[in-house]
Backbone bond lengths (Angstrom), bond angles and torsions (degrees), N, CA, C in turn:
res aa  C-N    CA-C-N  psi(-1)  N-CA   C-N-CA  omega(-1)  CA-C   N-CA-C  phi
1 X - - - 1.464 - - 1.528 112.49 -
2 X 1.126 111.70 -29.76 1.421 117.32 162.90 1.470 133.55 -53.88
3 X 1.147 101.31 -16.20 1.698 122.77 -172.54 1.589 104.11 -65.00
4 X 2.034 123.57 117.57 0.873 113.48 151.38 1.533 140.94 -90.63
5 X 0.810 98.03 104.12 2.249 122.55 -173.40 1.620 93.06 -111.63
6 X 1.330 96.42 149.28 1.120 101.11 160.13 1.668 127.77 -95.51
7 X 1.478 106.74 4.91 1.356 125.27 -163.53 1.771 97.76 -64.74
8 X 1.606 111.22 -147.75 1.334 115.31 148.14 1.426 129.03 -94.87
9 X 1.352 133.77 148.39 1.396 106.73 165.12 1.467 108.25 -126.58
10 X 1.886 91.25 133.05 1.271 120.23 -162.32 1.664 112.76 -49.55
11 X 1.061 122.87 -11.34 1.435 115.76 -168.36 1.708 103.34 -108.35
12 X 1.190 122.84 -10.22 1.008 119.21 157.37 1.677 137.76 -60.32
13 X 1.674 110.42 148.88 1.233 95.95 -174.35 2.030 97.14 -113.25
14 X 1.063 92.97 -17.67 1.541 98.21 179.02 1.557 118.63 -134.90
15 X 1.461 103.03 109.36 1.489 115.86 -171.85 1.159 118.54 -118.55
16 X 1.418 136.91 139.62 1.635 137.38 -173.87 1.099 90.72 -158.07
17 X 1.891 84.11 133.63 2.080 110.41 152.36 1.313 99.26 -122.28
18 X 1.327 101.04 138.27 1.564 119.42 172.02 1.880 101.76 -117.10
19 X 1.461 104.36 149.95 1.433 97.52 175.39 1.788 89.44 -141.24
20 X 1.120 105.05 163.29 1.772 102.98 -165.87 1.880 95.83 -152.75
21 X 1.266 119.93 139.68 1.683 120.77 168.62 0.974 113.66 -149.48
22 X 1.711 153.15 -152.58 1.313 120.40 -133.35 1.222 106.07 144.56
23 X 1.414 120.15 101.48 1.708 97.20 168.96 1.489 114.32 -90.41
24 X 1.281 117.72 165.15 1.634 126.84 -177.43 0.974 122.04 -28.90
25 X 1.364 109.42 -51.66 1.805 126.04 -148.96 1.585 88.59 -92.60
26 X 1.707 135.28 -2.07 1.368 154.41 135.85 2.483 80.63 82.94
27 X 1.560 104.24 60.69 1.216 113.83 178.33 1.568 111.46 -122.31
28 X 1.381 96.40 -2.12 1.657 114.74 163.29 1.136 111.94 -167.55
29 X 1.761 93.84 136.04 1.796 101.98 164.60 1.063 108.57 -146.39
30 X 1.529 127.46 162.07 1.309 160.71 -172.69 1.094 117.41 -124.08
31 X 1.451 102.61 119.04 1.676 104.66 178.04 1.769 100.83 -128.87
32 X 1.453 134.50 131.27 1.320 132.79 156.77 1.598 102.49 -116.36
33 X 1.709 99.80 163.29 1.476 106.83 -171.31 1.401 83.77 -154.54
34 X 2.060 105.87 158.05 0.920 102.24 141.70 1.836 107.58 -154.94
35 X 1.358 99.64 153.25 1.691 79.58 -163.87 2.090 93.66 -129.91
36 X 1.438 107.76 133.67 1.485 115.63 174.00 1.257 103.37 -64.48
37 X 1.506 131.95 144.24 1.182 136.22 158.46 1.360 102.94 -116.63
38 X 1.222 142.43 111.03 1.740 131.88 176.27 1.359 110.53 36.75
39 X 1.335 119.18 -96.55 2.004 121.65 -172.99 1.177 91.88 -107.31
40 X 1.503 136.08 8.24 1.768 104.31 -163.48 1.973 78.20 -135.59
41 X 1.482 93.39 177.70 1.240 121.46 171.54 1.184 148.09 -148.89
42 X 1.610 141.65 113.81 1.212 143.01 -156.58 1.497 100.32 -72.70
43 X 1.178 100.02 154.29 1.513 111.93 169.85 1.144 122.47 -141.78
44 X 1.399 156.02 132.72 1.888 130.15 -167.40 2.151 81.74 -172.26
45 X 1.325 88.48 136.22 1.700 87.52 173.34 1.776 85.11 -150.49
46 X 1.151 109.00 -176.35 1.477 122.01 -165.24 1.886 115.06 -162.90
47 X 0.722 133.48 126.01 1.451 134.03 166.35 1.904 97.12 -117.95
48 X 1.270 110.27 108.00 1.307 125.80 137.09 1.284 151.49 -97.65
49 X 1.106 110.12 131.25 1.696 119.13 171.41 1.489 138.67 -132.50
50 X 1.900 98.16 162.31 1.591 75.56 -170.64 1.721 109.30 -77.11
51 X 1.541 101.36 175.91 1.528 108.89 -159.57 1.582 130.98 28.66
52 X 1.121 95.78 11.88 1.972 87.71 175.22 1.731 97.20 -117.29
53 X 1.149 119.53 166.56 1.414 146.15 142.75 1.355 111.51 -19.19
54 X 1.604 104.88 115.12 1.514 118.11 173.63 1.595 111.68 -62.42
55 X 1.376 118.74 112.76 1.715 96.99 -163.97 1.767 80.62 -112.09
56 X 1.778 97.34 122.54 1.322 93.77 -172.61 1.834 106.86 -137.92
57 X 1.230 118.58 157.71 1.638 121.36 -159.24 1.777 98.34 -127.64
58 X 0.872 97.59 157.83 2.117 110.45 178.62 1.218 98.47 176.91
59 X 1.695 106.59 116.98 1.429 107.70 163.74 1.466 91.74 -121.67
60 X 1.537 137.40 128.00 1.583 118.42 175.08 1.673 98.20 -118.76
61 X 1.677 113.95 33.08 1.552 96.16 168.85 1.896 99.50 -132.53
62 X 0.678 110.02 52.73 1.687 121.90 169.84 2.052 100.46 -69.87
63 X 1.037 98.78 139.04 1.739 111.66 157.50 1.331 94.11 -85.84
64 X 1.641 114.28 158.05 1.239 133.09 -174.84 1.491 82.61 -103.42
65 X 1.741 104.97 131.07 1.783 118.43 171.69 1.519 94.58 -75.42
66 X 1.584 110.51 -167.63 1.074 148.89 175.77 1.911 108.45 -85.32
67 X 1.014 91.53 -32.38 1.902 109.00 154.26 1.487 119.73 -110.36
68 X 1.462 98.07 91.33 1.997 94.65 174.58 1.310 120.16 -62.17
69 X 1.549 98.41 6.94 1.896 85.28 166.83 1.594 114.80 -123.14
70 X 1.215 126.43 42.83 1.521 159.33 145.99 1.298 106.05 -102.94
71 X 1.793 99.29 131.50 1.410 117.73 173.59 0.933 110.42 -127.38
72 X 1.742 133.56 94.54 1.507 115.81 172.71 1.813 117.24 -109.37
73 X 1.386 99.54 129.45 1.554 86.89 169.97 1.523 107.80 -122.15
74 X 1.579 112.63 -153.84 1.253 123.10 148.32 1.671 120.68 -20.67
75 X 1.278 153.14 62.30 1.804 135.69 174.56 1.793 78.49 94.19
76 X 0.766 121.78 38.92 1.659 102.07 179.21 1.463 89.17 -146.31
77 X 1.359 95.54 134.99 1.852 121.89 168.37 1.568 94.62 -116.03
78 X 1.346 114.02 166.92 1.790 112.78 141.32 1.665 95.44 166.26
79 X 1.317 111.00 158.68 0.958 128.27 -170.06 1.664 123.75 -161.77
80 X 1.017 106.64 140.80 1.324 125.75 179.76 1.939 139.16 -123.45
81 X 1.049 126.61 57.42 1.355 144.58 -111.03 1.396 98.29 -131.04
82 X 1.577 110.87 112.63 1.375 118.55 162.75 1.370 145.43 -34.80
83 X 1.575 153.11 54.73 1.154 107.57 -150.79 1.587 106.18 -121.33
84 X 0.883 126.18 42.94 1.391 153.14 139.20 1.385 138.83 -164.68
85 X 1.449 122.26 113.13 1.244 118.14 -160.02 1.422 114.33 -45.32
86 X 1.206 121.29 130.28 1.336 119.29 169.60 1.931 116.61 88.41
87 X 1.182 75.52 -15.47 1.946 75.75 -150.12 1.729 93.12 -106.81
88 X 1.685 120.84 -45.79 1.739 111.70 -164.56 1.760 87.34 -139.23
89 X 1.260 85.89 146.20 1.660 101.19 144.18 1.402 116.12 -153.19
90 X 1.172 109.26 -177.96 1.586 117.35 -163.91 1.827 111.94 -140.79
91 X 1.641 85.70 101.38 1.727 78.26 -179.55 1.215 100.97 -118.85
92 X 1.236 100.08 155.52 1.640 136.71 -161.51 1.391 109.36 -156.63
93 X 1.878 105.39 142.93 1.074 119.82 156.11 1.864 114.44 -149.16
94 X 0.908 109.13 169.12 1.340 123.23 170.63 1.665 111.35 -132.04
95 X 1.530 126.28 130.21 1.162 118.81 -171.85 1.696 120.73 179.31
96 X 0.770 124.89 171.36 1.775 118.43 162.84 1.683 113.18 -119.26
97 X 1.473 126.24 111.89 1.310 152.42 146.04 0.760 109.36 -43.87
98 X 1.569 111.58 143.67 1.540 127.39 163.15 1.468 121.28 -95.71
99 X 1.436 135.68 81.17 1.236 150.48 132.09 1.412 118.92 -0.97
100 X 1.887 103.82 79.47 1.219 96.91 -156.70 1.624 100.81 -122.17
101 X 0.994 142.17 171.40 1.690 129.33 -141.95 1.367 76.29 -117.58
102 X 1.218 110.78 -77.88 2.091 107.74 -162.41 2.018 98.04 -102.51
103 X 1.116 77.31 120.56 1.659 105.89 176.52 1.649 113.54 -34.31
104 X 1.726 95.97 -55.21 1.732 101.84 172.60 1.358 118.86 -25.45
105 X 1.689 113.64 -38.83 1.350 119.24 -154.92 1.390 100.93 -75.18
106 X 1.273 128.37 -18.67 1.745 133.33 -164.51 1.859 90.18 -70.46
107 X 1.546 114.24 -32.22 1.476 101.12 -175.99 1.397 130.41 -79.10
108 X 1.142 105.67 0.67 1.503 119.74 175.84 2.000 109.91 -120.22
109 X 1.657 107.97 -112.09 1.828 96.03 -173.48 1.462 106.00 -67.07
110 X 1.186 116.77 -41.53 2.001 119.96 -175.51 1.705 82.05 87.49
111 X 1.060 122.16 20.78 1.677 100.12 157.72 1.411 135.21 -52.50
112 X 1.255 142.32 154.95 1.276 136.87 -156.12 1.200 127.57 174.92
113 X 1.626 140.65 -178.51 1.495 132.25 -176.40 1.762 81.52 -88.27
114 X 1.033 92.83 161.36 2.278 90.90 173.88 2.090 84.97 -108.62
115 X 1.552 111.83 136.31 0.746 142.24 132.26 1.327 165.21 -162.21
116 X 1.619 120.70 149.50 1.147 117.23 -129.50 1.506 87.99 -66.72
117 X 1.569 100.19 169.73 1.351 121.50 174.30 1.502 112.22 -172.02
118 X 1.838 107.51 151.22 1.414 112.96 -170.08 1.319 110.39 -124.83
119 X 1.175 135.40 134.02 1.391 124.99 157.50 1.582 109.30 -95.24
120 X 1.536 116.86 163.67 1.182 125.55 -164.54 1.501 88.90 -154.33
121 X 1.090 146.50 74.96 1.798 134.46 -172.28 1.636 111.85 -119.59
122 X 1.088 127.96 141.52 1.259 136.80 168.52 1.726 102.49 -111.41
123 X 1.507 115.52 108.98 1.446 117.63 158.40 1.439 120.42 -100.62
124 X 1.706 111.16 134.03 0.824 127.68 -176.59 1.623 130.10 -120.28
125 X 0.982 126.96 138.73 1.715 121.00 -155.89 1.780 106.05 -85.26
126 X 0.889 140.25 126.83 1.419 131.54 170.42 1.630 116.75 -98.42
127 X 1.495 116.76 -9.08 1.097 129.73 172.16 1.807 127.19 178.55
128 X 1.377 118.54 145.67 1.762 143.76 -138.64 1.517 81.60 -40.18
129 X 1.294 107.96 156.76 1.363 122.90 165.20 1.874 104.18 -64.93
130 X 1.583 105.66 169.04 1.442 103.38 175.09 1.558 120.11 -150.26
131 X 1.144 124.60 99.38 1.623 145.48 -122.00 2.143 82.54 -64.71
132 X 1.173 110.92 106.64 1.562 107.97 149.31 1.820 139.46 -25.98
133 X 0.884 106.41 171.10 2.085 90.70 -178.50 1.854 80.88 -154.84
134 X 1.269 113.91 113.52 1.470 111.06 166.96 1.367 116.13 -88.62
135 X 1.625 105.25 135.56 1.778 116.64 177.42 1.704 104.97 -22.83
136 X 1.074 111.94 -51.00 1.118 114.77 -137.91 1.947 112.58 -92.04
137 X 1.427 98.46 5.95 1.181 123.17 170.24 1.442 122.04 95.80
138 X 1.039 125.76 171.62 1.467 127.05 -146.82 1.707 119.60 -80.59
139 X 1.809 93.47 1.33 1.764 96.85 171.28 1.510 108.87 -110.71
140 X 1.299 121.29 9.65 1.257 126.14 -174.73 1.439 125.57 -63.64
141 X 1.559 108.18 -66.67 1.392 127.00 140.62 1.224 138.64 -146.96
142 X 1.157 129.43 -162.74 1.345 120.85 -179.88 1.961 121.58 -135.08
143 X 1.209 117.21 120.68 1.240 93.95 168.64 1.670 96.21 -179.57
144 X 1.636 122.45 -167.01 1.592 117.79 -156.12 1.891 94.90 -161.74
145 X 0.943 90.97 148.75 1.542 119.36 -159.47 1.771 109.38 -105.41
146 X 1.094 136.75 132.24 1.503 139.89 -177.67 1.267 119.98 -137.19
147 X 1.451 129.62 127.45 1.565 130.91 159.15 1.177 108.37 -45.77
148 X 1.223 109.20 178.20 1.574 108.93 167.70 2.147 98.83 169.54
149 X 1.561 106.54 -167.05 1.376 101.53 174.21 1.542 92.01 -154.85
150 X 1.284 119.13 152.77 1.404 134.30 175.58 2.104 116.78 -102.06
151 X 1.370 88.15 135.49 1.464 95.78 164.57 1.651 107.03 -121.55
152 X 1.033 92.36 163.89 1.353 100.57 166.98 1.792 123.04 153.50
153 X 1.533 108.96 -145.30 1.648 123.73 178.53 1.517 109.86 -160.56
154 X 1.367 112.68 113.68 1.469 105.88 -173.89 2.197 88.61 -110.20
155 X 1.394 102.11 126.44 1.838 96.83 -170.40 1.923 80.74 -114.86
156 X 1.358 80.32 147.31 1.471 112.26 -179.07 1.689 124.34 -132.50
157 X 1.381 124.86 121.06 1.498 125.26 -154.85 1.693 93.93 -55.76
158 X 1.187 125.54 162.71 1.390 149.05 -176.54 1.790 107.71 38.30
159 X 1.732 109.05 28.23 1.353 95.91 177.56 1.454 102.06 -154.03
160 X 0.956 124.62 153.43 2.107 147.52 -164.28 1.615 84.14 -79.15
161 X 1.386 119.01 99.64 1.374 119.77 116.78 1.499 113.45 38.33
162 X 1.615 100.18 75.87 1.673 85.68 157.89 1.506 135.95 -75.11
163 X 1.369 138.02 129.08 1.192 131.39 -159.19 1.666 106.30 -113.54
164 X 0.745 124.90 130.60 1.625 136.10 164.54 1.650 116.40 -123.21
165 X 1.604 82.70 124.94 1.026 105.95 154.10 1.377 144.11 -124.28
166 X 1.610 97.08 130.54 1.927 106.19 -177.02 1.482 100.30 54.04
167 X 1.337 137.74 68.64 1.075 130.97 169.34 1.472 110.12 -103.04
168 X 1.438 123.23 164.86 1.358 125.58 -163.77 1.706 100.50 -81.47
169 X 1.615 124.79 125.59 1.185 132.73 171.55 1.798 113.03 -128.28
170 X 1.292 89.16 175.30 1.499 104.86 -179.08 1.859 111.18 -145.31
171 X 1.057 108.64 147.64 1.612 119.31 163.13 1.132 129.62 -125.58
172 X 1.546 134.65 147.86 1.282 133.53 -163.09 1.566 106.00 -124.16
173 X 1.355 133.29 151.80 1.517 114.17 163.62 1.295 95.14 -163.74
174 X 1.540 102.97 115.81 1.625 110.88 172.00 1.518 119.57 -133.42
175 X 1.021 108.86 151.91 2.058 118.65 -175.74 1.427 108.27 -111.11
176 X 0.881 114.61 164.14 1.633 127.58 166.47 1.875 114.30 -119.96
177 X 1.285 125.62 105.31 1.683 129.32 -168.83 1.567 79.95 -68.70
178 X 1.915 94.87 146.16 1.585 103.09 152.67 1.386 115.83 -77.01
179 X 1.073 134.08 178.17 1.132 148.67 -157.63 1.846 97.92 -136.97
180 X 1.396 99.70 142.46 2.071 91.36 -175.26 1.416 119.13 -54.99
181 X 1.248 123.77 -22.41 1.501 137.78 -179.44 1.395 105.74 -80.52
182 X 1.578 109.71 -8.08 1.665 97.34 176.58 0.959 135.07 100.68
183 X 1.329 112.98 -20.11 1.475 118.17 -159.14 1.804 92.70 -112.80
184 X 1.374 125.80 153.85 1.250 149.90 177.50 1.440 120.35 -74.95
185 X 1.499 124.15 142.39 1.598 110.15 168.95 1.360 89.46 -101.81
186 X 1.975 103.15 157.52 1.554 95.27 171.07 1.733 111.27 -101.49
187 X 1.216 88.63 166.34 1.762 109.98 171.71 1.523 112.98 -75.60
188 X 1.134 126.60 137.45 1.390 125.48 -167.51 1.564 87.86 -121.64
189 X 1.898 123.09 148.15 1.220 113.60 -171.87 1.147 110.76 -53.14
190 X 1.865 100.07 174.80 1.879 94.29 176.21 1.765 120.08 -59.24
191 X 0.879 114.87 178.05 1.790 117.09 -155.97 1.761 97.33 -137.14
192 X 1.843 101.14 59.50 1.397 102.12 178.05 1.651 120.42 -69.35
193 X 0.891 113.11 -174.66 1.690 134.55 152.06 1.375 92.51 -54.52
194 X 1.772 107.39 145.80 1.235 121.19 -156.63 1.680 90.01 -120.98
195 X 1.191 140.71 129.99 1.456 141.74 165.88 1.272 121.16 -132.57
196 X 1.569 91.02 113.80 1.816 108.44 153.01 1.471 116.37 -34.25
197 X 1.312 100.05 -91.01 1.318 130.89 175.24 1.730 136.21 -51.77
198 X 1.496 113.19 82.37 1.628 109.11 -151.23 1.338 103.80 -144.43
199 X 1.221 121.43 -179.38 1.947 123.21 -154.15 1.959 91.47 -90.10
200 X 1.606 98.08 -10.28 1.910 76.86 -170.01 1.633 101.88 99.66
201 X 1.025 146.45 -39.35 1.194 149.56 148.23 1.475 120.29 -45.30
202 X 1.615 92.96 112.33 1.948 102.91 -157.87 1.602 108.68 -134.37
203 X 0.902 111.64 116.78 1.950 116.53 164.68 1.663 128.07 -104.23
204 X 1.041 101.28 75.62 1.488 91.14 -169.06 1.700 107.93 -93.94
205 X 1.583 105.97 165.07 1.187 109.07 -161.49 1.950 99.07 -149.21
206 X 1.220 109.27 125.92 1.427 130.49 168.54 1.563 109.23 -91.03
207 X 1.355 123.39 127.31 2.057 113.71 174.46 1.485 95.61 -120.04
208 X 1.500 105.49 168.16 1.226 92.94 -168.95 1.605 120.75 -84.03
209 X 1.265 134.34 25.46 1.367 149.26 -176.40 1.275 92.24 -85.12
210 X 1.534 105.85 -30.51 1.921 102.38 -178.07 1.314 114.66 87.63
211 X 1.782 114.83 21.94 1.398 142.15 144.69 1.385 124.32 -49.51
212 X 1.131 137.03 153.07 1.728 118.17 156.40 1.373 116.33 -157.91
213 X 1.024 118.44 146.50 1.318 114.40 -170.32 1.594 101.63 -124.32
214 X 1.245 103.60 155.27 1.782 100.26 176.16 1.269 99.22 -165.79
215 X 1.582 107.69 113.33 1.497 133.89 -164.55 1.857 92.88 -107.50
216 X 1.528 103.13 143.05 1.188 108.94 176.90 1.764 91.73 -125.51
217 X 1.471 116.81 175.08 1.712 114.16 -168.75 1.398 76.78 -105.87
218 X 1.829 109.08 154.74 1.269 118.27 134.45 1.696 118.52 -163.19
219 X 1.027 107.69 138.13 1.263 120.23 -173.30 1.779 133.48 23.20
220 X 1.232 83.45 -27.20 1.892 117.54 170.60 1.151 131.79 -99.34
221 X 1.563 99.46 -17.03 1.507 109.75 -169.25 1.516 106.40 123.62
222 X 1.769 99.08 173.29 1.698 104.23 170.88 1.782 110.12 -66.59
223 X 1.224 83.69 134.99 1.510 124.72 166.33 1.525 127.49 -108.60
224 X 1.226 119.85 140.78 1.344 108.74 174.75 1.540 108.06 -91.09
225 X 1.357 89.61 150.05 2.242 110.92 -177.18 1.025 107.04 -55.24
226 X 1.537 125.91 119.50 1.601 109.10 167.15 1.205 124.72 -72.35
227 X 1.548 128.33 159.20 1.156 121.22 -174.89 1.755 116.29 -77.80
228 X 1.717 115.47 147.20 1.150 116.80 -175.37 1.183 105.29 -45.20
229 X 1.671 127.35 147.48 1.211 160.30 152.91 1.859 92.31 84.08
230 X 1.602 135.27 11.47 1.196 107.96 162.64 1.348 133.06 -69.03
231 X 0.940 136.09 -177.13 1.768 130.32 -172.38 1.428 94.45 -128.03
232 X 1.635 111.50 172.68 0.947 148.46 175.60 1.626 111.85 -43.88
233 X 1.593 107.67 -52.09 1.545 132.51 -165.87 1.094 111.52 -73.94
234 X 1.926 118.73 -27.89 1.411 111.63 169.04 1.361 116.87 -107.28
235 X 1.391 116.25 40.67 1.550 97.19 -178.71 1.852 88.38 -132.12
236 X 1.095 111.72 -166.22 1.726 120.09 -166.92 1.433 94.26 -138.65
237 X 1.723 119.57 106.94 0.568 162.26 174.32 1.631 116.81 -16.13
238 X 1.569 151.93 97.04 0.981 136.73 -117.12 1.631 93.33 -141.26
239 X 1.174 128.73 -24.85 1.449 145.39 -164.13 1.277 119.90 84.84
């Protein structure tokens, strides 16, 4: 269980890849995820920007295929697909987003205009993965974190093809070991850098464990939102 692959590992009961990119000027980012639950599977990706509509996706009742890195639901494609260990992957989706004006709303219904949207992304590693350490101590879970940069075309109904290039990304991949009794520990969201200070560009995300995470962009990448009235002095420094 210790083994870092990027494959699946079979003894797991709870598995997630997250992949995240970002342009510089941190005025758009992209985050997709997808995490195994036993037979079923979460799914939640996001395209944000500044001043437009959070166009954001969550399906968390998918069956797990015969390929855990195919997601099909309801109008929902997506995928997440190896094609060199360590070095590329290729995420994709096909789907309709919810086009939602104030971000807050993603933490409660995620109601919204529905529109369609595609990803087309090539991720690429720019340097070694680097083995994670969870809060919660060293039997909790297991998994390792990588730089990387994105290419690609994310196309959007009534709009030209956004294109990126080589933009600064990141990937996440963590498991949960069973335990002899069987039963699973869970994964708590990722446990970023915490930022005050950020472009206003926000993805937040509710799962159904009744977790939530809510990443804001900044200059470095997603960050998590600090909480109202924290300061500067208690958070870890995000850019």
């Amino acid at each position: 269980m210790e083994e870092f692959v990027d494959g699946r590992h079979s003894g797991a009961q709870i598995e997630e890849w997250i992949f995240a990119a970002w342009t510089p000027d941190a005025s758009l980012g992209i985050i997709s995820g997808h995490r195994i639950v036993g037979r079923k599977a979460w799914y939640w990706a996001a395209l944000a920007r500044s001043g437009l509509p959070l166009l954001h996706i969550t399906d968390f009742d998918v069956a797990v295929r015969s390929d855990p890195f195919i997601v099909k639901g309801p109008a929902l494609w997506a995928e997440h697909t190896c094609d060199a260990e360590m070095e590329q992957w290729t995420i994709g989706n096909e789907t309709y987003a919810s086009a939602i004006d104030d971000p807050e709303d993603a933490l409660g219904k995620a109601y919204g205009h529905p529109t369609a949207i595609a990803f087309d992304l090539e991720w690429y590693a720019t340097a070694p993965f680097t083995k994670l350490q969870p809060p919660g101590g060293p039997s909790s879970w297991l998994g390792y974190e990588q730089r990387g940069v994105v290419h690609g075309t994310v196309d959007l109904i009534g709009e030209s093809p956004l294109e990126l290039v080589e933009i600064p990304a990141h990937r996440w991949h963590r498991w949960s070991p069973e335990d002899p009794a069987g039963t699973t520990q869970g994964i708590e969201p990722l446990m970023l850098p915490t930022a005050v200070a950020h472009t206003g560009v926000r993805a937040p995300f509710r799962f159904p464990d009744g977790s939530i995470i809510d990443l804001v962009l900044t200059s470095r990448g997603w960050a998590r939102r600090a909480r109202s009235g924290q300061s500067r002095a208690e958070v870890e420094p995000a850019g």
